[in-house]
C-alpha positions in Angstrom: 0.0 0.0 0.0 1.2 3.5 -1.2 1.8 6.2 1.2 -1.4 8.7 0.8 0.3 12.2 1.4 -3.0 13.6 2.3 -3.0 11.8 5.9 -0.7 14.0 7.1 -3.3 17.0 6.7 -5.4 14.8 9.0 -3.1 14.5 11.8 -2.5 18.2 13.3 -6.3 17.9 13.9 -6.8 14.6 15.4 -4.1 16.0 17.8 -5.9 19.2 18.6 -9.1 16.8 19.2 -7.0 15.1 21.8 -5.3 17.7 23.7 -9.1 19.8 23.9 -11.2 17.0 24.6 -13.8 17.6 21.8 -14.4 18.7 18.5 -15.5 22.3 19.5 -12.0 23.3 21.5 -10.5 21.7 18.8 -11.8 24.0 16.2 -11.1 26.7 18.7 -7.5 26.0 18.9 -6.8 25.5 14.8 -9.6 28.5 13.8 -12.0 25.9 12.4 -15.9 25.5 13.1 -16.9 21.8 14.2 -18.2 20.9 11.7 -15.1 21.5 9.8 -13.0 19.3 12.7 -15.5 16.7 12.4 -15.0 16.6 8.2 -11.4 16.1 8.7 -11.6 13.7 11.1 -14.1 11.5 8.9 -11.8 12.2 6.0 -9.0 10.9 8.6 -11.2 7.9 8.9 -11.9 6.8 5.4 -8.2 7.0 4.4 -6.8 5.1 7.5 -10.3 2.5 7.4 -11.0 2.9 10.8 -13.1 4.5 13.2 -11.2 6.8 15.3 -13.3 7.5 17.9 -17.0 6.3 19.6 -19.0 10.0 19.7 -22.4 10.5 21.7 -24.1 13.8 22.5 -22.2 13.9 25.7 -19.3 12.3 25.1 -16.1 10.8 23.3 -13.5 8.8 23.8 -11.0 6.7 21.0 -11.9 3.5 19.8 -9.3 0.5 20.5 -8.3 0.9 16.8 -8.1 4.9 17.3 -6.1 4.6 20.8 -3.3 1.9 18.4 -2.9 4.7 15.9 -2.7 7.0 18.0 0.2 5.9 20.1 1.7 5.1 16.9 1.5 8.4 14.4 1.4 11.2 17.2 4.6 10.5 18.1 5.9 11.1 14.9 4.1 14.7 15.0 6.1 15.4 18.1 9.4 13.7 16.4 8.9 16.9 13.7 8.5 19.3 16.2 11.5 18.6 18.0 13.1 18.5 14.7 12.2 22.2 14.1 12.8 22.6 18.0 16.3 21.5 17.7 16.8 23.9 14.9 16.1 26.7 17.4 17.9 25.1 20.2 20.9 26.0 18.0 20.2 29.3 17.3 19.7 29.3 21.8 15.9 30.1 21.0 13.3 29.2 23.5 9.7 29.2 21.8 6.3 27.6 21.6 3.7 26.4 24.2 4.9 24.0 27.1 1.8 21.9 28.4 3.3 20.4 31.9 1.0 17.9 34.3 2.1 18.9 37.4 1.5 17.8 41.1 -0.4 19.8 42.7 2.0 20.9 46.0 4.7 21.3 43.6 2.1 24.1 41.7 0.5 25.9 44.6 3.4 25.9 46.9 6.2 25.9 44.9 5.8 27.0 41.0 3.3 29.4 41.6 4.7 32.1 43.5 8.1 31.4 41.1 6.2 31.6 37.6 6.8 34.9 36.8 10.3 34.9 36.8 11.1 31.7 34.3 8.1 33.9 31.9 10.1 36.8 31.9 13.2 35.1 31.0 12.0 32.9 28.4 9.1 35.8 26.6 8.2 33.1 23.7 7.1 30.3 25.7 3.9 30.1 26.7 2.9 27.6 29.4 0.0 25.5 30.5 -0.4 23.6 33.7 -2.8 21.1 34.3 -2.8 20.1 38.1 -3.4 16.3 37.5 -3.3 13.1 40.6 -1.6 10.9 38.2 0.4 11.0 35.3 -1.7 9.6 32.9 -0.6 9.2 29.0 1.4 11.9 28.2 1.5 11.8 24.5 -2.2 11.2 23.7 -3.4 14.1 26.4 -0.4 16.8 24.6 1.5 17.1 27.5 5.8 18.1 27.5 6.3 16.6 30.5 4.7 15.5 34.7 6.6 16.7 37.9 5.6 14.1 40.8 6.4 14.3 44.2 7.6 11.2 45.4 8.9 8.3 45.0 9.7 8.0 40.9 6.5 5.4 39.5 7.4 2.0 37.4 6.7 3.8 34.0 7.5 3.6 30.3 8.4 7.3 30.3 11.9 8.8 30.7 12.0 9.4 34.8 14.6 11.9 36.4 14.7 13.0 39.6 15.0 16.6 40.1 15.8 17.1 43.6 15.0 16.2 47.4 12.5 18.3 49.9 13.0 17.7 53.9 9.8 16.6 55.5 9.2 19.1 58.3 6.9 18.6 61.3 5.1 21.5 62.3 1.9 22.7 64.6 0.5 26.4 65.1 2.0 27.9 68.5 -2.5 27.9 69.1 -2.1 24.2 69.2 0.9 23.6 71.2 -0.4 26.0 74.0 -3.4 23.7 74.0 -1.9 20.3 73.7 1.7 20.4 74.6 4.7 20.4 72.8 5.3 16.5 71.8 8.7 15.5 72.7 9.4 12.4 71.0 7.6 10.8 67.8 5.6 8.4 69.8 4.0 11.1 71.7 1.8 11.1 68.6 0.2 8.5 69.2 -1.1 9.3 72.1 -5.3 10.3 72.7 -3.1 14.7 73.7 -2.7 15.0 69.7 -4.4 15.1 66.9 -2.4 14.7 63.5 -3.6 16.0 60.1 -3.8 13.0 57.5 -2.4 13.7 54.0 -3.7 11.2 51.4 -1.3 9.8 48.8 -2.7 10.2 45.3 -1.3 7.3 43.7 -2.4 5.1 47.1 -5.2 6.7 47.7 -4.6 6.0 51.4 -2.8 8.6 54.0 0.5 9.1 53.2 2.3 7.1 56.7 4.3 9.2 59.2 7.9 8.6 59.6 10.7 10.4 61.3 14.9 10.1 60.1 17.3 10.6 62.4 20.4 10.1 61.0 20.3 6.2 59.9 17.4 5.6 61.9 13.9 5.7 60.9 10.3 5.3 62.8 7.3 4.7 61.6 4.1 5.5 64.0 0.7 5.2 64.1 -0.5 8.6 63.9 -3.9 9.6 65.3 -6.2 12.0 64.0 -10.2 12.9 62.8 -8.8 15.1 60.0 -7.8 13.9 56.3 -6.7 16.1 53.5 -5.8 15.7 49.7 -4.9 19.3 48.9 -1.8 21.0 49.7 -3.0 24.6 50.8 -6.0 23.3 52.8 -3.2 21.1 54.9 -1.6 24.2 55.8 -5.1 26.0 56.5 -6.3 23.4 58.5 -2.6 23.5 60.7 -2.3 27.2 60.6 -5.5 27.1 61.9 -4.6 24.9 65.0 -6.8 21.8 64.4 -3.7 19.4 64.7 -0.2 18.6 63.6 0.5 18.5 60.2 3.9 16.6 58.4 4.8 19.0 56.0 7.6 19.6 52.6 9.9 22.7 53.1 9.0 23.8 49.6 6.9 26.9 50.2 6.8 26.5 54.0 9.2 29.3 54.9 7.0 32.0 54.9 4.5 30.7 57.5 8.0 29.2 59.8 8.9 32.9 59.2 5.6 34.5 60.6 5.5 32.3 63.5 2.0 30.8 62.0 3.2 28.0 62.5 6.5 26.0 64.3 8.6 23.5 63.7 8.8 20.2 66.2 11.1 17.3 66.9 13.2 18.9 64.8 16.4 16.2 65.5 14.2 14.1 63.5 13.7 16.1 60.5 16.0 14.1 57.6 13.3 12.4 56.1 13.5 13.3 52.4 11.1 13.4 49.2 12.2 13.5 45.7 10.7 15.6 43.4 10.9 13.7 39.6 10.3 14.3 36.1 8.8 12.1 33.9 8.7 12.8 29.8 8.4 10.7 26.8 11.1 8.1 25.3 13.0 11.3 22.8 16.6 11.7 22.3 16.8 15.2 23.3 14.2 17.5 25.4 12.9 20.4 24.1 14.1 23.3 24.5 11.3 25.2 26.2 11.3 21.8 28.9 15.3 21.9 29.1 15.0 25.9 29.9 12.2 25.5 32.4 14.0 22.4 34.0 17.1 24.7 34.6 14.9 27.1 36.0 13.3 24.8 38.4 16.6 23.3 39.5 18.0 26.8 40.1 15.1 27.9 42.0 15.2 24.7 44.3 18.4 26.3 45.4 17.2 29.8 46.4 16.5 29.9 50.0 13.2 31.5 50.8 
């Protein structure tokens, strides 16, 4: 079978159907009325044979034939982007949208308050973030790249950890004028304190409570009526002196600062968690990803 040029016409738009979620944001994206996305994607159809996706009134998803080709030709889309990327990337430009499925600590208390300063560095890029729980598939939702806290996932994507966040302890000086100041890590198990569950989005369970000292490690068996999945409302909730909260030093200065809230059992405070990036199989990364990776990494090292 002959190669039918015309395909390729077909493919910038079954990649804008994916990355919107539906033929209308699609059109919006490429300047295109639905009806004209959903021509081209028929015309897609008839010259592949196959039915690329299952449509309703109210919703749309790819068909197992449509999900094969998929993980199959939009790859080669992104292959000639980064062949006009590397082009750029010797000429040192940094250019073009970077769509980046982040974690949502790492966004609120971390990239948020920092954004600014890799957009005024880099004034061609233009960035997207999609605060996701998992990684999902990268290539058929459009996304560059997903920055995890944690432990690095078994995974068919590239994985490369970034750097390493201390685990701090804290409670609001409200609290510990109630309750005490615990002096050991046991003390938390007692019926004086209550401690602020954090639930692990890849478990789905409440991240446990360790403390590192050195070599050694405990694990206890924290009580506590409150459970969280959300990174500012943890804080809210501890600032707020409802309990004891475990905590990453990523955008916990200011409130150590303010005395909103204080640190505890500090000598065992050298538990650490890794902060990774995880990106498709390519042979180079680019260049928008590589600059905002060197801006991350240089930011991690800026004290707050």
């Amino acid at each position: 079978m002959s190669f039918d040029p015309r395909l390729l016409s077909g493919l910038p738009v079954l990649a804008a159907v994916l990355e919107a979620g539906s033929f209308v944001r699609a059109g919006e994206i490429l300047g295109l009325s639905q009806s004209g996305v959903s021509r081209a994607i028929q015309r897609l159809e008839e010259r592949l044979g196959i039915r690329l996706f299952e449509r309703t009134p109210k919703t749309m998803r790819l068909t197992e034939d449509g999900r094969r080709f998929c993980e199959q030709a939009l790859p080669l889309i992104s292959q000639l982007e980064e062949a006009a990327e590397n082009a750029a990337r010797e000429s040192g430009a940094v250019r073009g949208r970077l769509r980046l499925n982040v974690d949502a600590s790492f966004a609120r208390l971390f990239l948020a308050p920092r954004i600014g300063e890799f957009l005024e560095a880099h004034p061609e890029v233009e960035l997207e973030l999609a605060v996701k729980e998992g990684t999902g598939d990268l290539i058929t939702e459009g996304f560059d790249a997903a920055i995890r806290f944690g432990e690095p996932e078994l995974s068919s994507l590239i994985v490369r950890r970034l750097l390493q966040v201390r685990v701090l302890t804290c409670a609001s000086p409200a609290y510990l004028e109630r309750h005490g100041t615990p002096k050991k890590p046991s003390d938390l198990e007692t019926k004086t304190h209550q401690c602020i569950q954090f639930r692990d989005p890849v478990t789905g369970y409440p991240y446990p409570w360790e403390f590192h000292r050195g070599g050694e490690k405990i694990t206890i068996a924290a009580r506590g009526r409150i459970t969280v999945n959300d990174a500012v409302a943890h804080l809210g909730v501890c600032v707020a002196g409802q309990g004891i909260g475990q905590f990453i030093d990523i955008g916990l200065q200011p409130y150590l600062k303010s005395g909103q809230l204080k640190q505890i059992l500090p000598k065992w405070a050298d538990e650490l968690f890794p902060l990774a990036i995880y990106y498709p199989s390519r042979r180079y990364l680019p260049a928008r990803l590589q600059a905002f990776l060197d801006f991350l990494i240089s930011a991690s090292k800026i004290k707050e």
